[in-house]
N, CA, C and O atoms as a MOPAC input file, in Angstrom:
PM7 MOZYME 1SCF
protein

 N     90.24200 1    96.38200 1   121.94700 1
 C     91.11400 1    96.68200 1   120.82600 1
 C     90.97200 1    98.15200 1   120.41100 1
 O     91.75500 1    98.73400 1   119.66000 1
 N     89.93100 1    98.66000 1   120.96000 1
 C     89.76800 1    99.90400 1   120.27000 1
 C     90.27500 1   101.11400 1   121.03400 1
 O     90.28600 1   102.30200 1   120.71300 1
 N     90.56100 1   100.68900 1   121.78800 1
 C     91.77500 1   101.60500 1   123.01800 1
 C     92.67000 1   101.50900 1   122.85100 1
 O     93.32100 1   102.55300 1   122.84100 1
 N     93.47300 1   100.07300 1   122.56500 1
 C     94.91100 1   100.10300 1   121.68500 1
 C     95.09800 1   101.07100 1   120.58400 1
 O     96.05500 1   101.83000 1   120.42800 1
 N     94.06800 1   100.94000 1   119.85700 1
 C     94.04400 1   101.17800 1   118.30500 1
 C     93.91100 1   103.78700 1   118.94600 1
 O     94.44200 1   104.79500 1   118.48200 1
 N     93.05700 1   103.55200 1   119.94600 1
 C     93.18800 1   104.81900 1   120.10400 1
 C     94.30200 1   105.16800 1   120.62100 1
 O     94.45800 1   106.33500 1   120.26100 1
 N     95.19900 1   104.84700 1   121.27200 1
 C     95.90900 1   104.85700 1   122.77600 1
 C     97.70700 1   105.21200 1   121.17900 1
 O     98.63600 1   106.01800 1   121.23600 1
 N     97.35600 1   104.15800 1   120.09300 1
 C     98.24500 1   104.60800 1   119.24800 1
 C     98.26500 1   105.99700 1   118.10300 1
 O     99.19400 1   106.64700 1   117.62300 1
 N     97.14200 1   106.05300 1   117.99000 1
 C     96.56800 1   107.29400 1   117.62100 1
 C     97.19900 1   108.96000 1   118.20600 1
 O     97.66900 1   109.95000 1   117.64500 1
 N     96.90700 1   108.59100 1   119.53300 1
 C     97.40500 1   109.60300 1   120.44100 1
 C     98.90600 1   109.67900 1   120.80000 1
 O     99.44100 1   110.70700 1   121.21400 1
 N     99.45600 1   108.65600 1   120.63100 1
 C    101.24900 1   108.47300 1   120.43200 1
 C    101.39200 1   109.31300 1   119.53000 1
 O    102.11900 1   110.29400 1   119.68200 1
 N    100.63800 1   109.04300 1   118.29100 1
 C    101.12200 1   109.53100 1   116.68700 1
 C    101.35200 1   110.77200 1   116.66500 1
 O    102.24900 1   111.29300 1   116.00200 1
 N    100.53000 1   111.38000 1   117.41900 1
 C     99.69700 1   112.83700 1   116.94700 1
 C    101.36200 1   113.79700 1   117.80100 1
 O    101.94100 1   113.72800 1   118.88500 1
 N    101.51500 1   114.52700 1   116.62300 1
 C    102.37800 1   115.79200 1   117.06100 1
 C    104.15400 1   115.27000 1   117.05300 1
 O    105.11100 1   116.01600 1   117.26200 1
 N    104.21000 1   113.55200 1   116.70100 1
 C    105.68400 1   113.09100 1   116.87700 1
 C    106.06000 1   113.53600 1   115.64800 1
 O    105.37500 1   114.06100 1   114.77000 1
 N    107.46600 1   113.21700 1   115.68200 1
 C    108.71400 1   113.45800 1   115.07200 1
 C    107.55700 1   112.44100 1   113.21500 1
 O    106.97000 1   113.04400 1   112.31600 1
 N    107.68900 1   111.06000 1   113.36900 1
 C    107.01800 1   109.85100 1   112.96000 1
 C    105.87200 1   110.74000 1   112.62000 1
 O    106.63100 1   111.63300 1   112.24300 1
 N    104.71300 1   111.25200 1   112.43300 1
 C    103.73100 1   111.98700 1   111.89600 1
 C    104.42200 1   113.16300 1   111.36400 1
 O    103.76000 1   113.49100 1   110.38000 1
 N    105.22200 1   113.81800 1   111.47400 1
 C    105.84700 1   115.29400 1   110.84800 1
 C    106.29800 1   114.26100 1   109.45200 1
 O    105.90500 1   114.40100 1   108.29300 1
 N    107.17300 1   113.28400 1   109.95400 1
 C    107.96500 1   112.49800 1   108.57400 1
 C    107.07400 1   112.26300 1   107.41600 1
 O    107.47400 1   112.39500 1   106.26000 1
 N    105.57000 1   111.83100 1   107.79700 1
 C    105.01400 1   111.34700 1   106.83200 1
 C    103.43300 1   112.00200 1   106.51600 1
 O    102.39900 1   111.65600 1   105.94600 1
 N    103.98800 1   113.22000 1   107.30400 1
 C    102.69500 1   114.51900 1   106.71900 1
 C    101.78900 1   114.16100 1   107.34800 1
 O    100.89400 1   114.73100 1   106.72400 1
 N    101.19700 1   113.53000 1   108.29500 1
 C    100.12300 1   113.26800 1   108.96700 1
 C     99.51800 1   112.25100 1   108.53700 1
 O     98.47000 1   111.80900 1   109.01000 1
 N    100.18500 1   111.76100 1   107.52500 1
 C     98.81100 1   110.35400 1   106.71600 1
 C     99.50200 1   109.15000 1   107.68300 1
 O    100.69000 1   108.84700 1   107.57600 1
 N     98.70500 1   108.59800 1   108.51300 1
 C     98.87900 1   107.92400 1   108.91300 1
 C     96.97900 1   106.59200 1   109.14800 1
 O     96.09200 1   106.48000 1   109.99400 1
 N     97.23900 1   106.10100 1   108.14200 1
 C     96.20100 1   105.44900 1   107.50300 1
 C     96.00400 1   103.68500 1   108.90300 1
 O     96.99300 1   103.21000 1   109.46100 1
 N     94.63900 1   103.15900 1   109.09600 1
 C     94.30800 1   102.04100 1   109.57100 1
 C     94.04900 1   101.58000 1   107.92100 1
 O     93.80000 1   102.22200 1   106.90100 1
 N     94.25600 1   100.02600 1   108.24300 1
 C     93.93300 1    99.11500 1   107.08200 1
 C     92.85800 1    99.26900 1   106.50400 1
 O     91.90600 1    99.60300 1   107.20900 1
 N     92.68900 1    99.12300 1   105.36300 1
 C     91.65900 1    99.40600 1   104.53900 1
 C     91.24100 1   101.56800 1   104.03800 1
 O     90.51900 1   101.97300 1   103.12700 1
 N     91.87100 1   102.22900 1   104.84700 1
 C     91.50300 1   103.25900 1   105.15300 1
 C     92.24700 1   104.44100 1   103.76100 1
 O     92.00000 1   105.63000 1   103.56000 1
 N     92.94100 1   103.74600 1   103.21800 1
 C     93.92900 1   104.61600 1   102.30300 1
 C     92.95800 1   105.00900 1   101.47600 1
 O     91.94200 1   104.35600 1   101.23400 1
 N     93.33400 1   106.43500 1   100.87100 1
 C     92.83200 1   106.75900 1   100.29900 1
 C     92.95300 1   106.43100 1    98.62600 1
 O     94.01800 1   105.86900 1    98.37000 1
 N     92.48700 1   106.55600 1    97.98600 1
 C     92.62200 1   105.62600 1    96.09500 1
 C     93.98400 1   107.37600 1    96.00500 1
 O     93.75300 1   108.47700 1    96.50500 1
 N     95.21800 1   106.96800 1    95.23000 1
 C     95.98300 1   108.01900 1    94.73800 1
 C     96.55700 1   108.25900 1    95.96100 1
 O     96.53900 1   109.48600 1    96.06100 1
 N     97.16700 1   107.69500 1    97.16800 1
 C     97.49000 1   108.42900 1    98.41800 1
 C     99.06600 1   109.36300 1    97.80600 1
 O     99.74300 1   109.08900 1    96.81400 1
 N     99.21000 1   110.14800 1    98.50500 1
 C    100.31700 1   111.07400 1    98.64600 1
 C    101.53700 1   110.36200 1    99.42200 1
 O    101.63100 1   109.79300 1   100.50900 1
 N    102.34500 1   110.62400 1    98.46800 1
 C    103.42600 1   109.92900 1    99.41400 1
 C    104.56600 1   110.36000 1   100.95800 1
 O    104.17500 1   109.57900 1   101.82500 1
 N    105.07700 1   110.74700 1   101.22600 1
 C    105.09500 1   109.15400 1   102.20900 1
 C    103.92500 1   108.76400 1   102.70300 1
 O    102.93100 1   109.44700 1   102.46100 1
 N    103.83400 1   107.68200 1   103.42600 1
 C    102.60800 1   107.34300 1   104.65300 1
 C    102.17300 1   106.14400 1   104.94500 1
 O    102.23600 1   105.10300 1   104.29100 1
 N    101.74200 1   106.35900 1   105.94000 1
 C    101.83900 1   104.67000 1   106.55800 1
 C    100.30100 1   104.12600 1   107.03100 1
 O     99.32800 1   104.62100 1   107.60100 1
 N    100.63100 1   102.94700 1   106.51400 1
 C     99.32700 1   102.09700 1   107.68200 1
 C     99.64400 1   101.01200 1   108.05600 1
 O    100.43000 1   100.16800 1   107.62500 1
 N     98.69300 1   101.09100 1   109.27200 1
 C     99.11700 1   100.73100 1   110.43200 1
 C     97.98400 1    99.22200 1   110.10300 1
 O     97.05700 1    99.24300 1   109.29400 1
 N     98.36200 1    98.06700 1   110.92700 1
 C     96.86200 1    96.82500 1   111.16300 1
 C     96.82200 1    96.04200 1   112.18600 1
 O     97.84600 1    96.34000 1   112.79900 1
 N     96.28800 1    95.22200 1   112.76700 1
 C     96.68100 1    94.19700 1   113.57900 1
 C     96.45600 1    93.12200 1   113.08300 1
 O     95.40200 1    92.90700 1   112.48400 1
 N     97.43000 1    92.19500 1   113.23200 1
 C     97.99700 1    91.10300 1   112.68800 1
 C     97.17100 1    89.89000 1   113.48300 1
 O     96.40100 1    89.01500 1   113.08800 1
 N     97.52900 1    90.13800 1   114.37100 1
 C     97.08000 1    89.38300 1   115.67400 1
 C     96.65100 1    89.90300 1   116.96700 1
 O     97.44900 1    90.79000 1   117.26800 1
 N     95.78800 1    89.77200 1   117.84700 1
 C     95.65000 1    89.81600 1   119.50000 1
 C     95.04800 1    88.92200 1   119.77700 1
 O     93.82600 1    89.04600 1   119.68700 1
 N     95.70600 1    87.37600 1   120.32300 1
 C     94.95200 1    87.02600 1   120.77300 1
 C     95.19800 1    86.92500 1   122.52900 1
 O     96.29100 1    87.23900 1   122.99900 1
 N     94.23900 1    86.53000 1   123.27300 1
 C     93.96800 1    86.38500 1   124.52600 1
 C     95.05600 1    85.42900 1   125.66800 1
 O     94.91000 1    84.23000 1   125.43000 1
 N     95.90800 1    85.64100 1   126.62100 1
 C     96.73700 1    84.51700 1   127.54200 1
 C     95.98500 1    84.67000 1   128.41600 1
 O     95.17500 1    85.59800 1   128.42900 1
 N     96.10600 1    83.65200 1   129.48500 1
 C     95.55800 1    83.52100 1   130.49500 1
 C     96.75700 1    82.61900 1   131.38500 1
 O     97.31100 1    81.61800 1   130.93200 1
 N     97.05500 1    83.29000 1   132.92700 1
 C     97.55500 1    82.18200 1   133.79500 1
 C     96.57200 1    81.97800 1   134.66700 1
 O     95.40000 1    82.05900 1   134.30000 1
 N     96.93100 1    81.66800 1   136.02200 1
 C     96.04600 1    81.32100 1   136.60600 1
 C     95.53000 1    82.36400 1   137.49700 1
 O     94.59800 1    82.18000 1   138.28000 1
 N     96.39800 1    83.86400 1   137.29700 1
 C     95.56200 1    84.79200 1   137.89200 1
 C     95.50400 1    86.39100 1   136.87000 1
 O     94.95200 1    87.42300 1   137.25300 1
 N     95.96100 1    86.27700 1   136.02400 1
 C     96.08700 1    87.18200 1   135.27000 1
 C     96.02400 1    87.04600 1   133.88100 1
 O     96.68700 1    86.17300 1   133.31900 1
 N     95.08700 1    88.03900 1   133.08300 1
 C     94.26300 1    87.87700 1   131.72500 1
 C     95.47900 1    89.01600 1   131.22500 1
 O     95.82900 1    89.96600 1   131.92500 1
 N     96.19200 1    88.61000 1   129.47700 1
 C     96.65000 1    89.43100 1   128.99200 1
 C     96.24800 1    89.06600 1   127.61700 1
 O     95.64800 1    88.04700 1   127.27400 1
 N     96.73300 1    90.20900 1   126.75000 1
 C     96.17000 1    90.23600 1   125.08000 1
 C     98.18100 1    90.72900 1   124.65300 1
 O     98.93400 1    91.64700 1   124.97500 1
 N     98.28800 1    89.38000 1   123.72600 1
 C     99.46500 1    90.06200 1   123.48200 1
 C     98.72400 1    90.41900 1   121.85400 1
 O     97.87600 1    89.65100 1   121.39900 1
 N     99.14600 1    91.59300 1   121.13300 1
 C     98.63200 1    92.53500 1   119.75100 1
 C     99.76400 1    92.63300 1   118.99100 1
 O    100.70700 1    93.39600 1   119.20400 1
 N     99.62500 1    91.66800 1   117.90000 1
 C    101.12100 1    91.81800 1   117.06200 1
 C    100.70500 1    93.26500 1   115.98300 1
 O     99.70300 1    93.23700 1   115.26900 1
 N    101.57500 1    94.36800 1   116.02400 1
 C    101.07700 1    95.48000 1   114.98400 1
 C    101.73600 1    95.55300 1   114.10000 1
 O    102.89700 1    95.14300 1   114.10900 1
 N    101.13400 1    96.13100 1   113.03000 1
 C    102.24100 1    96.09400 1   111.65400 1
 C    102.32000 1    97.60100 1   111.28900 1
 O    101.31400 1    98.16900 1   111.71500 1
 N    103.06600 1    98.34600 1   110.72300 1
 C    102.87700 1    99.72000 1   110.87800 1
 C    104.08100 1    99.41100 1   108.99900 1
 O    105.24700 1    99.02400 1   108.91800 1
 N    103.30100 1    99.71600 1   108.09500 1
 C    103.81600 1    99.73600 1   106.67900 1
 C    103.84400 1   100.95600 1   105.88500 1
 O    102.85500 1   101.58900 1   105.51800 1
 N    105.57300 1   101.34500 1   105.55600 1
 C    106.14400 1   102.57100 1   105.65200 1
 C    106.42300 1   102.24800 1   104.16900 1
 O    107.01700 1   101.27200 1   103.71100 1
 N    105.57600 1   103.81800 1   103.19500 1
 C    105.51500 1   103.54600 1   101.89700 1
 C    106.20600 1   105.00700 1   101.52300 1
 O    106.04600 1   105.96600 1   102.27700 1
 N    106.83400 1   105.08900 1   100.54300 1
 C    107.73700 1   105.73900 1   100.49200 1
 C    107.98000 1   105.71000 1    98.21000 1
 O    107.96300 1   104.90000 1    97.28400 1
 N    108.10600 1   106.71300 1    98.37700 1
 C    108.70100 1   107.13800 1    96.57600 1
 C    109.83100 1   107.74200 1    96.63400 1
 O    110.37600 1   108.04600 1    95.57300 1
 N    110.22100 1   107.94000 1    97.42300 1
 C    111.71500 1   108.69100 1    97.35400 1
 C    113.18700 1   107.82000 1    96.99100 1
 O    113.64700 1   106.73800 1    97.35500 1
 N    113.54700 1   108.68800 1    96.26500 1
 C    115.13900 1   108.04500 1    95.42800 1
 C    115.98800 1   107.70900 1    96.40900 1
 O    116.26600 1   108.65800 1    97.14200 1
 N    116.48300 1   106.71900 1    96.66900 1
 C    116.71700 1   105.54400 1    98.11200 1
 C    116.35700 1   105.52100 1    99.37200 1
 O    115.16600 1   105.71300 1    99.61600 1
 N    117.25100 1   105.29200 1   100.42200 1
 C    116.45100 1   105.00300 1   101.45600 1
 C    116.40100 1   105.64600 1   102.49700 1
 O    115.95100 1   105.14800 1   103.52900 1
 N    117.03800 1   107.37700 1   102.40100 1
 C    116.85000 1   108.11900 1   103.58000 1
 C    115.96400 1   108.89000 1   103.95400 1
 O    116.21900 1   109.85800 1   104.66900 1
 N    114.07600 1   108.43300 1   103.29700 1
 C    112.95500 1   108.75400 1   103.68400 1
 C    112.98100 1   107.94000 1   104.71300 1
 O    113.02000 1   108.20000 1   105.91600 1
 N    112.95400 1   106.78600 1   104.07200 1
 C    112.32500 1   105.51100 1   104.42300 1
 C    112.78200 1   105.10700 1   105.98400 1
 O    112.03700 1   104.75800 1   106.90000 1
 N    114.14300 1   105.25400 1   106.00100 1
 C    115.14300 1   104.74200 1   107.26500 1
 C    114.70000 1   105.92100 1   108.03700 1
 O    114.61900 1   105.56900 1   109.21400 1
 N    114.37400 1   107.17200 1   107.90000 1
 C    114.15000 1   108.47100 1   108.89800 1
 C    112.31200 1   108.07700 1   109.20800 1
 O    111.71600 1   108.56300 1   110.16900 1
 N    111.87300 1   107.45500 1   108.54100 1
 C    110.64500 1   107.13600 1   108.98100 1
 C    110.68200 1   106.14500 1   110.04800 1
 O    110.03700 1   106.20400 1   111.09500 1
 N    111.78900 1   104.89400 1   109.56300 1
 C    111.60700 1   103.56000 1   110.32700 1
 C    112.04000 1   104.31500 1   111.58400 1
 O    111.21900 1   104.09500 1   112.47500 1
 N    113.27600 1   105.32900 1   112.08900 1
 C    114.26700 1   105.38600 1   113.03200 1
 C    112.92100 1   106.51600 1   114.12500 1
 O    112.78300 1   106.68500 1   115.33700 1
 N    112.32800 1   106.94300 1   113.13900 1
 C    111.32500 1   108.16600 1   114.34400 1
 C    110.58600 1   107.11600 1   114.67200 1
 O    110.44800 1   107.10800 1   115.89500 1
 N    109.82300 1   105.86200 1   113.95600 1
 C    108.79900 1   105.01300 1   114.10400 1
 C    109.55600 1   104.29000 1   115.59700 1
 O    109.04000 1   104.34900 1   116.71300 1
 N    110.58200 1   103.77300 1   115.34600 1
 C    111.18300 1   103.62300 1   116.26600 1
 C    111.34400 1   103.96900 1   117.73900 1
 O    111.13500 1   103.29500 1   118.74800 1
 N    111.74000 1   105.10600 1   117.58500 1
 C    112.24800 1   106.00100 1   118.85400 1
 C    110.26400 1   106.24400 1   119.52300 1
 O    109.91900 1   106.15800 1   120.70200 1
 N    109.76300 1   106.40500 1   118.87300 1
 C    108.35300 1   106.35700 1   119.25400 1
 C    107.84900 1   105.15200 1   120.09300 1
 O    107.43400 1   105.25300 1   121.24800 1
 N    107.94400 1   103.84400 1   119.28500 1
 C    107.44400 1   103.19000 1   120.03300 1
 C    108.15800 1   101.97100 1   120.66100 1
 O    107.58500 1   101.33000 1   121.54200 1
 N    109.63700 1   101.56900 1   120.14400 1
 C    110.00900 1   100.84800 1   120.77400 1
 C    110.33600 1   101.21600 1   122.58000 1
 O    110.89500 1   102.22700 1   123.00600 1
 N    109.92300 1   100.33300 1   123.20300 1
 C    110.10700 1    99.90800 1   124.99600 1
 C    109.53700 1   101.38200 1   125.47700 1
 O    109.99600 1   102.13400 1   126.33600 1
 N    108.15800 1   101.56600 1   124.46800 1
 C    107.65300 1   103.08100 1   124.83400 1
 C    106.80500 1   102.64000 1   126.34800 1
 O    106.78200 1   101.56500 1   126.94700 1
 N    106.13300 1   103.98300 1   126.65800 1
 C    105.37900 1   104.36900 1   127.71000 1
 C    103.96500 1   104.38800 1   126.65400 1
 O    104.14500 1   104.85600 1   125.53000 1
 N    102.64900 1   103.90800 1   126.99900 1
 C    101.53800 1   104.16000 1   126.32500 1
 C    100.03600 1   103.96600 1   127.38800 1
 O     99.66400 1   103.04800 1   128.11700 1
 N     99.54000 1   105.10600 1   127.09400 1
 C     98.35400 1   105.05300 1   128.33500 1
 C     97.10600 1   104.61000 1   127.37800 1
 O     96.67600 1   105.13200 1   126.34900 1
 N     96.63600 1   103.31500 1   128.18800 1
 C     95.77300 1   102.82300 1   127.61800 1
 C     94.05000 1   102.64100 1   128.15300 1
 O     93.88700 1   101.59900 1   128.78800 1
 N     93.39500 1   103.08200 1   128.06600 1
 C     91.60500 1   103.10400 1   129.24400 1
 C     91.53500 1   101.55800 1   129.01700 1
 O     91.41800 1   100.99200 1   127.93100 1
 N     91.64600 1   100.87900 1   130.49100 1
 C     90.92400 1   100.10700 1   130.61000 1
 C     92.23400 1    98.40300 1   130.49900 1
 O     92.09600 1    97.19000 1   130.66300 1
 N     93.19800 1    99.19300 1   130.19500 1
 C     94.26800 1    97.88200 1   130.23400 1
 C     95.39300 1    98.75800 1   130.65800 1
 O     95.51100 1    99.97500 1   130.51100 1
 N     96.48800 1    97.58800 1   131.41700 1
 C     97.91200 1    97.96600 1   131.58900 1
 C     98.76100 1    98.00200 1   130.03300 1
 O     98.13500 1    97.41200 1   129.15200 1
 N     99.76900 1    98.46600 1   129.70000 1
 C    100.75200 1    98.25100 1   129.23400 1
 C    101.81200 1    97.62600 1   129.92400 1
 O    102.48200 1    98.14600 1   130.81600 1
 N    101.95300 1    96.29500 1   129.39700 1
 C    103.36700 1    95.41100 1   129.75300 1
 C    104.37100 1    95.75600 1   129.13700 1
 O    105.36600 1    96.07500 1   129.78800 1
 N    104.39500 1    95.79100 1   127.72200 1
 C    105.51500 1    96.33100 1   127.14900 1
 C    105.17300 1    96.35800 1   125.78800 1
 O    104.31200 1    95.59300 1   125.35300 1
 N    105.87100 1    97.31100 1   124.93900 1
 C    105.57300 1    97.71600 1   123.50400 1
 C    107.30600 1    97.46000 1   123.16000 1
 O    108.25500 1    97.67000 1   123.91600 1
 N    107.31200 1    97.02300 1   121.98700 1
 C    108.43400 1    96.32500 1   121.71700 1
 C    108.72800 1    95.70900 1   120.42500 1
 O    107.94200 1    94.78000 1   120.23400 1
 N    109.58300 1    95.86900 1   119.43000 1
 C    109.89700 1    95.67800 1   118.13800 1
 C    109.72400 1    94.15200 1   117.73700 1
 O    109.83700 1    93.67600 1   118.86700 1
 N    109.57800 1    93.33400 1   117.11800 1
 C    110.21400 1    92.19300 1   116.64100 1
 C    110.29200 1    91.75500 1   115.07600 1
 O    110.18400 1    90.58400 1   114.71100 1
 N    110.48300 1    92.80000 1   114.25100 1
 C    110.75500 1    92.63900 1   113.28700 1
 C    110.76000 1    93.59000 1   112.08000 1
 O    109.76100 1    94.29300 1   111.92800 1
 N    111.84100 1    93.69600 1   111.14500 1
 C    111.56700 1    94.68200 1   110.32200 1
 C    111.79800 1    93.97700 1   109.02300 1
 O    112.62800 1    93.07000 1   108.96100 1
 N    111.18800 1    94.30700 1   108.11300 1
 C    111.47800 1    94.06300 1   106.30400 1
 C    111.01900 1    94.28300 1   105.31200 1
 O    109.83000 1    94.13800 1   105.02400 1
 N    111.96600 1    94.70900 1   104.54800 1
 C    112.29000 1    95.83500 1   103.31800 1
 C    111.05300 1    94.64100 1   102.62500 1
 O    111.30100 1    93.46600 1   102.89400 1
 N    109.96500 1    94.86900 1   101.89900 1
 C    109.00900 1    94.30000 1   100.96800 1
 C    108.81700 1    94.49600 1    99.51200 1
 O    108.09500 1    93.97900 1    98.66000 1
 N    109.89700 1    95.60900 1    99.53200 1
 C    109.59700 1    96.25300 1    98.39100 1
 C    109.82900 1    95.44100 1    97.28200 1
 O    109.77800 1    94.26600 1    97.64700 1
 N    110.17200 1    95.59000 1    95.52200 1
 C    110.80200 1    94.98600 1    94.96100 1
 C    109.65600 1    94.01200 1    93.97400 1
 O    109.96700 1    93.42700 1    92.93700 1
 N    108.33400 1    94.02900 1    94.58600 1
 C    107.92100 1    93.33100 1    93.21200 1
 C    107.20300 1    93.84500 1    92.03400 1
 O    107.35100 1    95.06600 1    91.98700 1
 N    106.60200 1    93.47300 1    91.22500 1
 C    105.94000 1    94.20200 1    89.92900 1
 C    105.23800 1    95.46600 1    90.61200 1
 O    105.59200 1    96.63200 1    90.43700 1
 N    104.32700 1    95.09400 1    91.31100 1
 C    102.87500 1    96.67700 1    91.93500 1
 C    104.10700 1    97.20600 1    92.50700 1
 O    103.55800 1    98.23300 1    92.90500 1
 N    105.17300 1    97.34100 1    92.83600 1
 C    105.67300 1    98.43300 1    93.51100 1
 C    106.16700 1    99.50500 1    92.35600 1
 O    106.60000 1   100.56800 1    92.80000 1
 N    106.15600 1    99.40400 1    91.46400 1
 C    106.41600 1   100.25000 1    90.18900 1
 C    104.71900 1   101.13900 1    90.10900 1
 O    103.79200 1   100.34100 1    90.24100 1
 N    104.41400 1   102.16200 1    89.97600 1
 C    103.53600 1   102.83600 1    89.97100 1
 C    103.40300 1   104.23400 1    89.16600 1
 O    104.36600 1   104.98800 1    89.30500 1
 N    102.45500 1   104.64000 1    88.42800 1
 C    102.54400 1   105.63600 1    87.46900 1
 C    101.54400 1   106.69000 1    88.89700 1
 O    100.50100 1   106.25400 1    89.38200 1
 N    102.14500 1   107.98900 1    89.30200 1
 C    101.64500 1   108.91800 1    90.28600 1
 C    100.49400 1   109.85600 1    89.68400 1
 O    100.33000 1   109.74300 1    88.46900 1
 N     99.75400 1   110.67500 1    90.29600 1
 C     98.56700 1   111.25000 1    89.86200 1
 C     99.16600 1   112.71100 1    88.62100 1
 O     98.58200 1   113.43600 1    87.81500 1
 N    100.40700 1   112.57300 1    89.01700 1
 C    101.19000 1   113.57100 1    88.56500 1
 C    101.89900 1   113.31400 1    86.62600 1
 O    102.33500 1   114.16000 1    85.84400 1
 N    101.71500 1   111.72100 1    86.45500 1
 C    101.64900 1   111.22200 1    85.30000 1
 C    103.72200 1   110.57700 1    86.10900 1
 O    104.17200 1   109.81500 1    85.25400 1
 N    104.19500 1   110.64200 1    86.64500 1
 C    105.30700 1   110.13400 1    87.18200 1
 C    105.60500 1   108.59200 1    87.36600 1
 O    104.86100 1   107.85900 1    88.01800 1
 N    106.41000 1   108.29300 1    86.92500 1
 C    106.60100 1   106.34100 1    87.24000 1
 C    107.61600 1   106.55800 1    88.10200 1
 O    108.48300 1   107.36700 1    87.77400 1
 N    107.69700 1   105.88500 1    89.35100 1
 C    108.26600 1   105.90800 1    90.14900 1
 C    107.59600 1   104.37400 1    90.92100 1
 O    106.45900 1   103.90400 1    90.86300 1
 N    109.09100 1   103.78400 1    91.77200 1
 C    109.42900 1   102.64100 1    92.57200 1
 C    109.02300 1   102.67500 1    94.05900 1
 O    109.87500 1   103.22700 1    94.75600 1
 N    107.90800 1   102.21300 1    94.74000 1
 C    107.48700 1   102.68300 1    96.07900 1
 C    108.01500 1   101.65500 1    96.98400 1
 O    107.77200 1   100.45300 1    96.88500 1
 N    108.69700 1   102.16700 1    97.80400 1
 C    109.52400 1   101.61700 1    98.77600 1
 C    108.56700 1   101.42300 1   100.03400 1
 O    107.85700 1   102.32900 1   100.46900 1
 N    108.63100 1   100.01700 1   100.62100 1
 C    107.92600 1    99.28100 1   101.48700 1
 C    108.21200 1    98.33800 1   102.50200 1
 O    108.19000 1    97.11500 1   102.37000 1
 N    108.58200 1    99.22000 1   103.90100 1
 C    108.97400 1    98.49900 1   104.30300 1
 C    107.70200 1    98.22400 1   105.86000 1
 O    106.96800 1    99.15000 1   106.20300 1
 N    107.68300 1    97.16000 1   106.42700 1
 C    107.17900 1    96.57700 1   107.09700 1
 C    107.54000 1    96.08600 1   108.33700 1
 O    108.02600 1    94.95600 1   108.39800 1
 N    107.34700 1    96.90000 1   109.56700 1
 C    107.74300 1    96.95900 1   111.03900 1
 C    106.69800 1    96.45300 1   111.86900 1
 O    105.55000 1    96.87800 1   111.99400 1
 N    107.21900 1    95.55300 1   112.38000 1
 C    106.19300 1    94.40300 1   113.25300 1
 C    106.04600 1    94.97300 1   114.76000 1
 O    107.09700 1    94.71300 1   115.34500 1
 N    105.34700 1    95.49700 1   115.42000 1
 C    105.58400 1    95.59800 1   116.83300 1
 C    104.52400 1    94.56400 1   117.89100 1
 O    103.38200 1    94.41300 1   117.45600 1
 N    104.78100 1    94.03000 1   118.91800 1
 C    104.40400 1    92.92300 1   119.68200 1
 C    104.04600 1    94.34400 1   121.08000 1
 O    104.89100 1    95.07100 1   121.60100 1
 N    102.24100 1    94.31400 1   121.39400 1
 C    102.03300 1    94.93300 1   122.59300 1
 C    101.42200 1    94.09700 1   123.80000 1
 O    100.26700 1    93.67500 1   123.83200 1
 N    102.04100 1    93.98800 1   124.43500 1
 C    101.22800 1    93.19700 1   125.38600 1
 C    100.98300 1    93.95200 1   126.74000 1
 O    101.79800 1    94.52800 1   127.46100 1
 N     99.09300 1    93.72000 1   126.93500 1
 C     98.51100 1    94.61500 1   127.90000 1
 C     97.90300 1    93.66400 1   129.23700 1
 O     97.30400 1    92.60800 1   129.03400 1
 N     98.03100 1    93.94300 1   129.94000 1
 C     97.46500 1    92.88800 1   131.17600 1
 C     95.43700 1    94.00700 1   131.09500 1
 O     95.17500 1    95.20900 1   131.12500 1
 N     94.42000 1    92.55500 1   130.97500 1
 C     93.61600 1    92.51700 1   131.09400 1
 C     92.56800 1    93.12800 1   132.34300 1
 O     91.46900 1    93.67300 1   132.24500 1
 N     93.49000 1    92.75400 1   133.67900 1
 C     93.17100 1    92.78700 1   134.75900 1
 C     92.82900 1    94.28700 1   135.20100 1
 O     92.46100 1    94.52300 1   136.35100 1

């Protein structure tokens, strides 16, 4: 997992998707208290283990959660669309596993309940927009 977790790291670094959101590109738990807005973190949801009868794979469901303060949604959508172009049916070099395929299966807007209203370090109340992009990686073991 920790080659996935690097192997996305090294996607990040220098894209379109890191320029959008200033470089904060946070693992779970990792945010900082007061983060700056935009920016995302990333988790895994799931990897667990397939097996046939000759080949070991890990399919890795990822979540990559795009937070956003900006007055509607053309941070947010220029984040999802670089997040996108990045990694959907991407190319990703991984030590020690194949890449089968990297691949979308789901997106949604989260935003909208009470905690998304937030007073900023700046003394600002503002509405943080949250949306939540699922990606499915599956690596052959072998």
């Amino acid at each position: 997992m920790k080659n996935l977790l690097t192997a996305l790291m090294t996607k990040f670094s220098g894209s379109a998707f890191s320029t959008d959101v200033g470089g904060r590109i946070y693992y779970k738990g990792k945010v900082p208290s007061n983060p700056e807005f935009p920016y995302c973190v990333y988790s895994v949801v799931s990897a667990p283990k397939e097996k046939t009868f000759t080949e070991e794979y890990r399919d890795s469901l990822i979540q990559f959660s795009l937070f956003s303060v900006s007055a509607g949604v053309a941070e947010v959508t220029t984040m999802y669309n670089d997040l996108s172009t990045l990694f959907d049916e991407c190319s990703l070099s991984i030590t020690g596993s194949t890449l089968v395929w990297c691949r979308e299966q789901n997106v949604l807007d989260v935003s909208g309940g009470d905690d998304d209203v937030i007073t900023t370090p700046d003394g600002r109340t503002v509405e943080v927009t949250h949306w939540a992009v699922d990606y499915e990686i599956r690596t052959s073991l072998n």
